[in-house]
N, C-alpha and C positions, 0 to 999 in steps of 0.2 A: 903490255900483257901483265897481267895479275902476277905478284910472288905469293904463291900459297905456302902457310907456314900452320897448318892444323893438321898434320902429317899424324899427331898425337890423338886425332880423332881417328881419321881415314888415311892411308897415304895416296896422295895422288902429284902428280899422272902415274899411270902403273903402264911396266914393260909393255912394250909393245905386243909382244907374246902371249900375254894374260888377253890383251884381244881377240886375239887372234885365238885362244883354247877355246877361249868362251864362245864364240862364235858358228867356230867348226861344230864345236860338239852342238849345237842349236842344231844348226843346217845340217849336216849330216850323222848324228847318233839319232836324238830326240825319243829313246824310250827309255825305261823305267832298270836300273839295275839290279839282279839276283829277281826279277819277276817272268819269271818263260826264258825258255832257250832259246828264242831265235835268235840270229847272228847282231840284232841291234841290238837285243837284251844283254847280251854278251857282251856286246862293243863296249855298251855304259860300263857293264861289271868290270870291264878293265880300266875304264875311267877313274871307277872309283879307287881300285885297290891302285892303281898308280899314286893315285892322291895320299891313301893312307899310307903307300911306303916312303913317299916325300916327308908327310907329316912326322912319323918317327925318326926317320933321317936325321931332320934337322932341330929335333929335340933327346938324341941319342937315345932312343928307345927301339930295346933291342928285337921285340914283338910287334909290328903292325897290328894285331887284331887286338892289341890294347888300346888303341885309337880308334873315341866313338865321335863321327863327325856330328856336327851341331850348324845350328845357326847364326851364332857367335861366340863370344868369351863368357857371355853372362847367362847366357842356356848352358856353356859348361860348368860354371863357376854353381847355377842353380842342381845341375845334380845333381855334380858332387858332392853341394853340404847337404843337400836334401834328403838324397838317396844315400847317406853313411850314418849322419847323425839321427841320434833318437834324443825321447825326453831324459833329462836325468844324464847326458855326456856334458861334461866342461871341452869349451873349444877355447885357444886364444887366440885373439888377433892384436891387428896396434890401429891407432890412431891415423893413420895412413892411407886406410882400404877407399878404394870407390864403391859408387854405392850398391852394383855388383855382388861387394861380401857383402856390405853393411846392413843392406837391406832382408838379405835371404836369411843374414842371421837374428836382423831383430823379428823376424816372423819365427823364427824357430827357438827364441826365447817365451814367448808366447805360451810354445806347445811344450816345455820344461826344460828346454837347452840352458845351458850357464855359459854366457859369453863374457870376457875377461879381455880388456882391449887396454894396449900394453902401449904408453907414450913414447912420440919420438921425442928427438930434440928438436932446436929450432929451426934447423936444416934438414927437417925432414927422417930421419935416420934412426932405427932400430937400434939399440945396441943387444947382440946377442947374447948375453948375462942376464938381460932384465926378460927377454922370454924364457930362461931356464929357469930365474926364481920363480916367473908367472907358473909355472910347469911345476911348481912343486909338491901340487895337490893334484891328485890323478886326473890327468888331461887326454881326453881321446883326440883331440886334434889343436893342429897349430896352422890355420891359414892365414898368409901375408902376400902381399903382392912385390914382386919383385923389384920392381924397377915404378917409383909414386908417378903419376897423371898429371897430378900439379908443378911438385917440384924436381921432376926427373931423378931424384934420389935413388941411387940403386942398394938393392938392401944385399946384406951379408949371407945370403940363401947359402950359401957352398959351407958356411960353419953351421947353419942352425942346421938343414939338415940333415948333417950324419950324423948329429946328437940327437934329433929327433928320434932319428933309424936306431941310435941304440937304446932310447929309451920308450920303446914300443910306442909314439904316438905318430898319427899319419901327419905327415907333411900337404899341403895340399897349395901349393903355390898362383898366384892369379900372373900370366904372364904375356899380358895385355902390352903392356909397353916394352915389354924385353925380348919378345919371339921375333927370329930375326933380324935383329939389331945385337944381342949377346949371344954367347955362346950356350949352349945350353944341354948340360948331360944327365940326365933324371938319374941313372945310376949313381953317376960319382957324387951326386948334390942331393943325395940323399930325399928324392923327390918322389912323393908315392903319388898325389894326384896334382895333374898340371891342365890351366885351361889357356887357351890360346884362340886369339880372332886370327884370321886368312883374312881379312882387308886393311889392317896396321904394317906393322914389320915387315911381315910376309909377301905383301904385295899383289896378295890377291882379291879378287871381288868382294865388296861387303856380299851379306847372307852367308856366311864360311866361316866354323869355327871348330875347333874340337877339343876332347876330355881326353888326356891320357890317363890309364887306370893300371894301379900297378898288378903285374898279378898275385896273385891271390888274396886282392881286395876286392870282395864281393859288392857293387848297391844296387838298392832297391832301383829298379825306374819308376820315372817320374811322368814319363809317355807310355800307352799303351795301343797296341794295334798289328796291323800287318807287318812284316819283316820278312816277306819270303821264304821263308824258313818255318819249319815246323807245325806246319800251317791247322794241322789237324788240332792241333792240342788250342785251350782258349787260356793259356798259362803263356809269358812271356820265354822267350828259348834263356836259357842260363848261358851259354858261351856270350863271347865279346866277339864284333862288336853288335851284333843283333840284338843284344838285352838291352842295348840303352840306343837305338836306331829304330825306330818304331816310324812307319810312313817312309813317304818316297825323297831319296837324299836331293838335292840340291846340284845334279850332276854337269851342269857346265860351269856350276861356281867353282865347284871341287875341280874341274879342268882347269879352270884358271886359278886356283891355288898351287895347283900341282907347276904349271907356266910360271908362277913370283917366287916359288920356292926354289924353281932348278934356274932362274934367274940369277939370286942369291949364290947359288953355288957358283957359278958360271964366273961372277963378278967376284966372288971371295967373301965370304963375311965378315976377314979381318978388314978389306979393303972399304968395303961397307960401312962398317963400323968409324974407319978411322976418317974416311971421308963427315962424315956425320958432327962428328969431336971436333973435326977442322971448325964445321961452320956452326958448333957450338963456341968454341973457343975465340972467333972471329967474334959473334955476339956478345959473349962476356966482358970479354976485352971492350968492345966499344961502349957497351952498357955502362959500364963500371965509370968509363971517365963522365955519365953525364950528370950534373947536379939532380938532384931531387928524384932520377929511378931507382930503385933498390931493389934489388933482385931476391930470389929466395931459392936454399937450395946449395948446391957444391958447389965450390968455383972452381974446380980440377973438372975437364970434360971426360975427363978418362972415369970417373965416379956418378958421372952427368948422364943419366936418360935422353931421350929426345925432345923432353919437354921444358922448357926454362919460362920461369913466371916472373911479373915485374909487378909492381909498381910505381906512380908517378905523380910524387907530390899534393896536389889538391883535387887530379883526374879521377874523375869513376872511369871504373876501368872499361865500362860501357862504352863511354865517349871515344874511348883512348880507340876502342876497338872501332868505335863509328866511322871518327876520322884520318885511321887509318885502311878502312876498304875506301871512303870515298875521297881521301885527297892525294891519296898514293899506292892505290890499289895492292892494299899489304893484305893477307886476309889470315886473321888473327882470332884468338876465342877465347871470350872474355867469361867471368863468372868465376859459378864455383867449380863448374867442371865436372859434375856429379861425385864430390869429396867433401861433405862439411867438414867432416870431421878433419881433415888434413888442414882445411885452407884455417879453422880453430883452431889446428897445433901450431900453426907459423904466423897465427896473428891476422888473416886479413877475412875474417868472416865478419861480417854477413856479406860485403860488396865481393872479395875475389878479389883475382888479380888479372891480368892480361898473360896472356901462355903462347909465346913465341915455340911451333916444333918444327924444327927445317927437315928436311928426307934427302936421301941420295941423289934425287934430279935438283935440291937449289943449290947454288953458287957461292963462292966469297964474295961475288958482284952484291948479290942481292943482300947476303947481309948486311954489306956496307949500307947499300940506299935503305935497310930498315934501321940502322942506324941512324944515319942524318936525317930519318921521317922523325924518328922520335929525339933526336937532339930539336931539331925544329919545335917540335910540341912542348917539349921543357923552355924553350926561349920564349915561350906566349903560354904561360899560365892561365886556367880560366877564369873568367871574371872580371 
C-alpha cells in the first residue's frame, strides 16, 4: 500500500465520517440552501449553518455570519485583497507567500496597489521588527501566510498581529497550512481577515474553503448574482455572509467539512498536532543522519508545519520524487510547489526541492521505510 505524504497539498484519507456527510447529504438533502422553504430547502440551510458554526469554532471567531464559504483558500485569499484594496493602498507581504497572495497581488500592482515584500531568513522565517519598519509608511495591509508550504516554517502571527490591531492596518492571514493543525484565535492574534481550505488540516473534501471577515470590515464582492436574499433589489445584500456568497454553496462538501472539523474536536487538536511533530521529528532525525539530504526550514517540530523540504546531492528532485512513487510507493511532490518566491529565499529555485507532509493517519513505521528509501537513493548517486 502507498505511504501518501502530500497531506500539504490534500489530506488524505479523510475520517470516515467526511464520507459518510458527503454522501448522506447527496442521497438524502440534494437541494439548494436559503432558496424556498420546503423542508429539503431547509434541511441544506441547516447544513450549511452547521458548517459555518464549525468553521468559526475552530478559528475562534466569535460570529458565524462572518464566515463566507468559498471554493478554496485561494477564492478566499482572491477577495479578500481584491475586495479591500484599492489603487494608491501599500500592502506588505514577505518572501514566503504562495502564489495565492503573489499572484492577486502582482495583478493589483498593475491597477496602482504598492506591494512591499519583506525577506525571510534562510529558514524561512519572518522576523517581526522587519514588518514594522516595512510598516512605517502608511500601510493599509499586512498579508502573510502563516505556517510556508515549502518549508513548514511557522510564522510569528500572535506578535505581528496585535501590533497590526493597534496600529490600524488589517491583518489578513493565508492559513492554508495552519487551519487545523495550529490553534488558532482571530481575536487574541489579532486577525481581521483569515482564509482557510476545508480539504488540508480540516479534513474535509476538496471544493471547501472560506474567508473570515472581521466586523466591521466592509469588501467589495468579487461574485455577483442570486443569494436568496433580497431578491428584488439588482444591488448585492450588505450583511455577511450573503454579500460575498453569490450562487449555490457547495453543500455536501460544507457536510463533510463540518464531519473533519468535529473530527478534529473529537480527537483533540493538541493530540493532532502532537501526533503530527512525532512523525515530523521521526523524519528529521533520520534525514539529518543521511550524507548528501539537506533539509530546509526549523529543525524543532514544535515550530515545524506539516511540510518539511529536502534535498539530495546531484538528484532533481523530479527523479527523487519519480523513484520514489515507483520503487517504494512513497508519494511525494516535487517542484516549486506554487512558491517562487520562497523556494529563491532558501536557495533552491529554479529545480525545488522534494516536500515530504505526513497527516494524522501516517505512522512512525512509514517514516522509517521513507527513511531507508531515501538512505537507499543517497547510496547510488546518479550517473
Amino acid at each position: 500500500m502507498a505511504i501518501y505524504l502530500d497531506n500539504a497539498a490534500t489530506s488524505f484519507p479523510k475520517p470516515e465520517e467526511v464520507h459518510h456527510a458527503v454522501s448522506a447529504t447527496l442521497r438524502n438533502t440534494g437541494a439548494n440552501p436559503g432558496r424556498g422553504g420546503h423542508h429539503l430547502a431547509l434541511e441544506a440551510g441547516r447544513i450549511v449553518f452547521e458548517a459555518r458554526e464549525a468553521a468559526a469554532d475552530i478559528i475562534g471567531a466569535r460570529d458565524a455570519s462572518r464566515i463566507a464559504f468559498t471554493g478554496n483558500a485561494t477564492e478566499a485569499i482572491n477577495f479578500g485583497l481584491l475586495g479591500l484594496l484599492r489603487p494608491g493602498d501599500r500592502v506588505v507581504t514577505s518572501t514566503m507567500e504562495h502564489n495565492a497572495v503573489t499572484r492577486p497581488l502582482r495583478a493589483l500592482q498593475d491597477l496602482g496597489v504598492r506591494v512591499v515584500k519583506v525577506a525571510a531568513d534562510g529558514r524561512g522565517r519572518i522576523d517581526p521588527a522587519e514588518i514594522r519598519r516595512a510598516c512605517a509608511e502608511k500601510t493599509a495591509m499586512v498579508v502573510l501566510s502563516h505556517c510556508s508550504n515549502v518549508t513548514g516554517t511557522l510564522q510569528p502571527i500572535e506578535e505581528i498581529g496585535p501590533w497590526c490591531r493597534r496600529e490600524g492596518i488589517v491583518f489578513f492571514v493565508d492559513a492554508a497550512q495552519s487551519a487545523g493543525i495550529f490553534a488558532l484565535d482571530v481575536a487574541d492574534m489579532g486577525i481581521d481577515l483569515l482564509a482557510a481550505p476545508g480539504h488540508k488540516g480540516l479534513m474535509g473534501p476538496q471544493g471547501t474553503g472560506f474567508l473570515y471577515v472581521r466586523e466591521g470590515l466592509e469588501l467589495r464582492p468579487l461574485v455577483y448574482g442570486g443569494t436568496g436574499a433580497n431578491s428584488s433589489s439588482d444591488l448585492p445584500p450588505e450583511q455577511m455572509p450573503e454579500r460575498l456568497e453569490a450562487g449555490t454553496l457547495n453543500t455536501p462538501g460544507l457536510a463533510g467539512l463540518t464531519a473533519g472539523i468535529r473530527f478534529l474536536r473529537r480527537e483533540g487538536l493538541a493530540a493532532v498536532r502532537a501526533h503530527e511533530a512525532e512523525l515530523l521529528g521521526e523524519l528529521i532525525a533520520g534525514l539529518s543522519a543521511i550524507p548528501g539530504i539537506k533539509l530546509y526550514g526549523p529543525r524543532d517540530p514544535l515550530f515545524h508545519g506539516g511540510a518539511l523540504s529536502l534535498t539530495l546531492g546531484d538528484y532533481d528532485p523530479a527523479e527523487i520524487g519519480f523513484l520514489l512513487d515507483r520503487e517504494y510507493g512513497i508519494l511525494a511532490r516535487v517542484g516549486l510547489h506554487c512558491a517562487p518566491d520562497a523556494h529563491r529565499t532558501i536557495g533552491t529555485f529554479p529545480r525545488g526541492t522534494v516536500r515530504l507532509s505526513p497527516g494524522y493517519f501516517n505512522t512512525l513505521d512509514e517514516m522509517r521505510t521513507v527513511v531507508g528509501a531515501l538512505s537507499a537513493l543517497a547510496a547510488h548517486p546518479p550517473g
